[in-house]
C-alpha positions, 0 to 999 in steps of 0.5 A, spaced: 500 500 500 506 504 499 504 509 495 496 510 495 493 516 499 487 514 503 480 516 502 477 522 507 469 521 507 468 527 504 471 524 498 466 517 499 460 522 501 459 523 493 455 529 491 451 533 494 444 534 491 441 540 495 446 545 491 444 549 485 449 548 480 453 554 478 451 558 472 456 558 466 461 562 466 464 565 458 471 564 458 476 570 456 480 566 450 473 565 445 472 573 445 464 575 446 459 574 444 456 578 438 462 579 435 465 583 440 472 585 441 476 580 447 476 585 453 471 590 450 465 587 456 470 587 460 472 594 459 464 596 460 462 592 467 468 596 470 467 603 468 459 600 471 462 597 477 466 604 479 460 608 478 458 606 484 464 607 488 464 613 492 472 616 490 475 617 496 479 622 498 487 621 499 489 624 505 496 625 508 498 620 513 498 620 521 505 624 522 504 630 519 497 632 522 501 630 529 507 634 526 501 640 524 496 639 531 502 640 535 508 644 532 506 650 530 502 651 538 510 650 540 513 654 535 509 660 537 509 659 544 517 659 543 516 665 538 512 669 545 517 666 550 524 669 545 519 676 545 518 676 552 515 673 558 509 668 558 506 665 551 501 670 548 498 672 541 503 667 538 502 660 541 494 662 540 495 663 532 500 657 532 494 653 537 489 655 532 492 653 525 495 648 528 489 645 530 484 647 524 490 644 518 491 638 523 482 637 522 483 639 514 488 634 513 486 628 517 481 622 515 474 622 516 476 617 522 481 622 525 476 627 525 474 625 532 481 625 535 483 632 533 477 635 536 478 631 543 486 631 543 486 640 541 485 643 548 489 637 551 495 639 546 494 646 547 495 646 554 501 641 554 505 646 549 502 652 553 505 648 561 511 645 557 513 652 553 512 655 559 516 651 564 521 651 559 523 658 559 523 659 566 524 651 571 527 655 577 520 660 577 516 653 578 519 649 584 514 647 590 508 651 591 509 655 586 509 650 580 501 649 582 500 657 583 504 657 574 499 652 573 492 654 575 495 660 572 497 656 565 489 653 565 487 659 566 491 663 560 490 656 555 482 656 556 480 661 551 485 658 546 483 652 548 476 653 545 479 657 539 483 651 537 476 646 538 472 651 535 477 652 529 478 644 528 469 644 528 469 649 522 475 646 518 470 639 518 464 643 516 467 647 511 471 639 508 464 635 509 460 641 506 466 640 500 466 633 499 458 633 499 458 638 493 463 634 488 460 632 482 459 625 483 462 619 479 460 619 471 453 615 470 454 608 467 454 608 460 448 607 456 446 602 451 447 595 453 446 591 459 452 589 463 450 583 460 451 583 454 
């Protein structure tokens, strides 16, 4: 018996009968039917099959939105400190149109963490700028009094940020909604020829 491979019982069950039989399928090397070129159905039932497809939008990848959200606040912040003491109207800008480009940029599915993340990272570049400039100032009991006050000085550019990443996210979803959709299907002959 050196040689021979054993049956499984699929192999002896036979066939089944509660399936129902596949439709013919045409092949490619006989060309189409009706005196049509070998590819020219085919040609047609995709240009069908990506009507119906939305097109999706190419977005950049994570890191340069991250880089965005969270660079240009700390690029202001540090302009404000090398102009004088505390973050001031430049963290703000930087906070605000770091936060709007990351919202711009970002995937449909990242719309949600730029919005939740934008208070966060606006208050941690404003904590982190801060301390940087001056971590002497901040020991003991004056690094909780710095940083009530660093709350409070980052709150309304924390609500600018959020509210500015709300807007780019309108305007985008207002934007994708008025492009002209994919061209119809062709006219004529059915997909089935």
């Amino acid at each position: 018996m050196a040689g021979q491979r054993a049956r499984t019982p699929y192999q002896d069950a036979g066939t089944r009968t509660e399936d129902r039989p596949v439709p013919a399928q045409r092949s490619r090397a006989g060309g189409a039917p009706g005196g049509e070129p070998v590819g020219a159905h085919e040609g047609r039932s995709q240009r069908a099959g990506a009507s119906r497809r939305r097109p999706q939008n190419r977005r950049v990848g994570p890191l340069p939105v991250v880089l965005t959200a969270v660079g240009l606040p700390l690029l202001g912040g540090i302009a404000d400190e090398l102009g004088g003491p505390g973050v001031g109207i430049l963290f703000a800008l930087g906070a605000v149109l770091g936060t709007g480009a990351a919202a711009a940029l970002c995937t449909r599915a990242g719309r949600w963490w730029v919005v939740s993340a934008a208070p966060i990272v606006v208050l941690a570049g404003a904590c982190a700028v801060e301390y940087a400039a001056d971590p002497d100032k901040y020991q003991g009991k004056a690094l909780g009094t710095g940083a009530l006050r660093w709350v409070v000085g980052a709150f309304p550019v924390m609500a600018a940020a959020v509210a500015a990443a709300l807007l780019a996210i309108g305007v985008r979803t207002v934007l994708d909604r008025r492009r002209p959709g994919p061209p119809a299907a062709p006219t004529g002959r059915s997909r089935r020829g």
